[in-house]
Every structure is written in structure tokens, then in C-alpha cells.
C-alpha positions, 0 to 999 in steps of 0.5 A, a space after each residue: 703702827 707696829 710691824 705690819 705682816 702681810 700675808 695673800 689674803 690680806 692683801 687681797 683685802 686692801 685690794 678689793 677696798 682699803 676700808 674693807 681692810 680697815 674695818 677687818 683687821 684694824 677695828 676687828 669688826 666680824 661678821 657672825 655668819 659662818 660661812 660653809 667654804 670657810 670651814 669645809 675648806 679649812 676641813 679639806 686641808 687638815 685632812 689632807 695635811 694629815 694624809 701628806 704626811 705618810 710620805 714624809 720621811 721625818 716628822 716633827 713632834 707636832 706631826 707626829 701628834 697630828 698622826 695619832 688621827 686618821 685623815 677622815 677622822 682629822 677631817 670628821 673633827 674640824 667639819 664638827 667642832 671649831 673656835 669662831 669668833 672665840 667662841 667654841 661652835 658645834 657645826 652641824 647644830 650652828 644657826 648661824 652658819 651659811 650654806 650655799 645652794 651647791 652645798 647641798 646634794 640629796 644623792 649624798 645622804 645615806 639613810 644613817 644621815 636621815 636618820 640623824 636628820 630625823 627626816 625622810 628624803 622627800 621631806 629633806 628636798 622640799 625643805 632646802 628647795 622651800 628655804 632657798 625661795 623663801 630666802 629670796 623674799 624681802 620679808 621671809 617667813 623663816 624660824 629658827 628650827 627652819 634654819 637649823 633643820 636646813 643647816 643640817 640637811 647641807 651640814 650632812 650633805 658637804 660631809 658626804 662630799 668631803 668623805 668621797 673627796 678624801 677618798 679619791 685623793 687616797 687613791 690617785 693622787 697620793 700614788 703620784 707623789 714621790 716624797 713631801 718634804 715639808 707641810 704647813 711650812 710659813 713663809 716671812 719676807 722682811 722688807 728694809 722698813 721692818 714690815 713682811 711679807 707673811 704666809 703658809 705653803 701648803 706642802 713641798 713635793 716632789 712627783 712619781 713621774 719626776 722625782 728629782 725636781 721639787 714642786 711648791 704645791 697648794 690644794 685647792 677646793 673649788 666649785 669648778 675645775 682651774 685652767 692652766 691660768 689660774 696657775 701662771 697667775 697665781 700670787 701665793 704660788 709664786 711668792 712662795 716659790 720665790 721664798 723657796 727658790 724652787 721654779 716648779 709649781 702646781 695646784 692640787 684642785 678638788 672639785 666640791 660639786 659632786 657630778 651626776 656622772 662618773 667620775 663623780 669626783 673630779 680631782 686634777 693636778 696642774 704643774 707648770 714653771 714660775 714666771 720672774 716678771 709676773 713675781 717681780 711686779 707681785 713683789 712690787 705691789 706688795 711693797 705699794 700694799 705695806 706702804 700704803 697701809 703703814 701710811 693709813 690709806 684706807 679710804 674707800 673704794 666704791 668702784 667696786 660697787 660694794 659688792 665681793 663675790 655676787 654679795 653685797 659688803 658686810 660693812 656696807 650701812 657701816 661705810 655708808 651710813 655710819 651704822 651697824 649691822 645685827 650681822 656685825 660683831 663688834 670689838 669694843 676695845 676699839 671706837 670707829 673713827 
């Protein structure tokens, strides 16, 4: 085995289930589902990486690149067309593609959006509502231009959202920043056995109300507000913050569900202080993490139950029974054990 590199979310992974992990980024095996936050959320970030910018002083030939395209247009670009499993994929015509019920909101669509739908609203709501139910059943009915109609109906809808997030950033967020000093900025922690500690820091800044101290800040897209917790436990702010040496950090949540009241978007900033005990004992379980992959520790850990976020394992028949599912793309350059 060579240098691994181990970044938050494949440590989450071996966390969750060695044989997950395994299955993931030893044997490459992926599913062909793509799912929304995955691609709405990797749409958010480019777009406000490219909004970041304006208040960064010097910018690096790549940056300045990346400033040749608005924000929205930056956001536009990725929320349509994408590499996915090395294969160039148009989105919003994508049936494999898979929205969540939150995705989609009939007050987002405009009459331009139905008319590229080529569908009245009614019709728009009783085709979500009848997809959803119909998902539901052991043997659903459900054709491919059913799929891709539904597809698109939510496609439109999160682009409105994402439209209406962006915007709301623009107007209070960004003027509550004083300077960025740095975005996208990678993060590698070597350890004695030539293995590291890998990650991205999605901006360095500081603030308008304190310009002197800076903050190592993560975005986030959420489906509901964070509470201060989820910032004094978080693992890649206070790895990051470590790799800095800054003490100061803060979440930037976006909420993705778009409230019937106003404010319809809610964005909110949460800043606080690492704590040196919670990253002393996040190193240390980094380190289990490396060393228990580099010894190939990756037997199964069924108490989790085989379930991750409300759905069952997409290695499930493959850990159980030895047995691929259709959902699987396999890489055949590599022969499960």
C-alpha cells in the first residue's frame, strides 16, 4: 500500500464502516445515482468561492481565471453540466439524478421555468406528488420520461433556490467581511510513517466588526439552521485551524429550504474559539484511522445496521450476499476479494 492521504470525509467513511470505505476508495466501486446535495452543494461553493474573491487583495492567475464568470454564472455552470463518474453529464436532462422531497418548491418556479418545463404548475405539483408516492411502492409504475420530467421540475426548482441563496449572501454576508486572505487554500499533515492528513479550507477571513483577528471559515448548505455545537465539534474546522494556527472559527450556514415567511432565505454566521483538547484527541483518532487502514482493517461494522443518513448501504447485497447491484458501477481493473 502506498502514502495514504486521508482527508474529513474519508475518515468519516471508515468510521461509518471500514467495508464501506474499502469498497469506496480501494475497489472504486460508485453508485450511478447522483444524488442532489452532492452537486447543489458543490454549485453553492463555486459560486461563493467566486463571490469570496472581491474581497481578496491579490489574486493567483487561477483566480483570476476563475473572475472572468459572475458568481451566478459560475453557480449556473456547475448546477448544469459536470463530470460524474468520468462521464460528462447535462444535469437538468440526468435521469439518474436524485432529488430529495425538499428539493422541490412550486413557489420557486417562475413562468420562464414552466415554460422550459413545458408544463402548467398544477400539472408540476400533482407529478412530484404522484412520483413521490408511486416511489414508495415495492413494484412502482414509473417510466423514464416520468423520471425525467419530475428530474426536471426539481432541477428548476433548487436553481431558483440557489438564485435566491446567492443573492442573500451578496447582500448581508459579504458586507460583514472585512478581507479573504486565502480560498480553496489545501491542507496536508504529514505524519512519521509518510502518511497525511489531506483536506480543502473553504476561505480564511477576517470580519468587519473585528478586522484584526482572522477566522478559518467553512460554508455550509444545510437543510436546517446549525447550533453553536455543531461549530465546537467540528472535525475540519479545528483541523484546519490547527494546520493555520489561527484559534478563531465560524460557519457560514445557508439554508436550502426556502421559508414560506419572510426572511424566506435564512443565512447565519457562527463564530467561536478552537478547543486544544477536542483537536488533540481529533489528531489521535486520525492517526487510529491511518493506521488501521494501512494494516487493511476493514471488516464490517454491522452496528450500524447498514443504514447512513435514513438509507440503506449502497454495498448492502455486495457485503451481504456477494452480489452486485444494477445501482453499482463497477471498476473492473480491480476483482473483489
Amino acid at each position: 500500500m502506498g502514502k495514504i492521504k486521508l482527508s474529513n470525509t474519508k475518515r468519516g467513511k471508515y468510521k461509518e464502516c471500514p467495508k464501506r470505505y474499502d469498497f469506496h476508495y480501494n475497489y472504486k466501486y460508485r453508485t450511478i445515482a447522483y444524488g442532489s446535495p452532492l452537486f447543489f452543494g458543490v454549485s453553492i461553493d463555486e459560486a461563493l468561492n467566486r463571490m469570496l474573491l472581491d474581497k481578496k487583495k491579490n489574486h493567483t492567475e487561477e483566480e483570476k481565471e476563475l473572475m472572468k464568470l459572475t458568481p451566478v454564472e459560475t453557480f449556473i455552470k456547475y448546477m448544469t453540466d459536470v463530470e460524474y463518474n468520468k462521464h460528462s453529464v447535462h444535469i437538468p436532462t440526468f435521469k439518474d439524478c436524485v432529488y430529495s422531497k425538499a428539493d422541490y418548491d412550486a413557489t420557486m418556479l417562475s413562468e420562464e421555468d414552466l415554460e422550459d418545463i413545458g408544463h402548467d404548475l398544477d400539472y408540476c405539483n400533482a407529478h412530484v406528488e404522484w412520483y413521490h408516492a408511486e416511489k414508495k411502492k415495492k413494484t412502482p409504475e414509473i417510466s423514464e420520461e416520468d423520471t425525467l420530467s419530475f428530474n426536471l421540475m426539481n432541477w428548476y426548482s433548487l436553481r431558483r433556490k440557489g438564485l435566491m441563496i446567492l443573492e442573500l449572501y451578496e447582500k448581508d454576508i459579504m458586507p460583514q467581511i472585512h478581507e479573504v486572505f486565502s480560498i480553496q487554500e489545501r491542507v496536508n499533515l504529514p505524519n512519521g510513517s509518510g502518511d497525511s492528513i489531506d483536506g480543502v479550507i473553504d476561505f480564511v477571513a477576517s470580519f468587519v466588526d473585528d478586522p484584526s483577528t482572522k477566522y478559518v471559515v467553512d460554508n455550509k448548505t444545510a437543510s436546517k439552521a446549525y447550533k453553536d455545537s455543531d461549530l465546537n465539534e467540528s472535525d475540519q474546522l479545528h483541523l484546519y485551524a490547527y494546520y493555520k494556527e489561527i484559534e478563531n472559527i465560524a460557519y457560514i450556514v445557508c439554508e436550502k429550504n426556502i421559508r414560506k415567511r419572510e426572511p424566506r432565505v435564512r443565512i447565519n454566521i457562527l463564530k467561536g474559539t478552537v478547543d486544544d483538547d477536542f483537536t488533540e484527541n481529533l489528531l489521535d483518532d486520525y492517526e487510529e484511522v491511518l493506521y488501521n487502514i494501512r494494516e487493511e482493517k476493514f471488516n464490517p461494522d454491522f452496528k450500524s445496521g447498514c443504514f447512513f443518513f435514513g438509507k440503506p448501504c449502497e454495498y448492502h447485497s455486495l457485503c451481504h450476499h456477494d452480489k452486485f447491484d444494477d445501482n453499482i458501477l463497477v471498476d473492473l481493473k480491480k476483482v473483489k476479494k
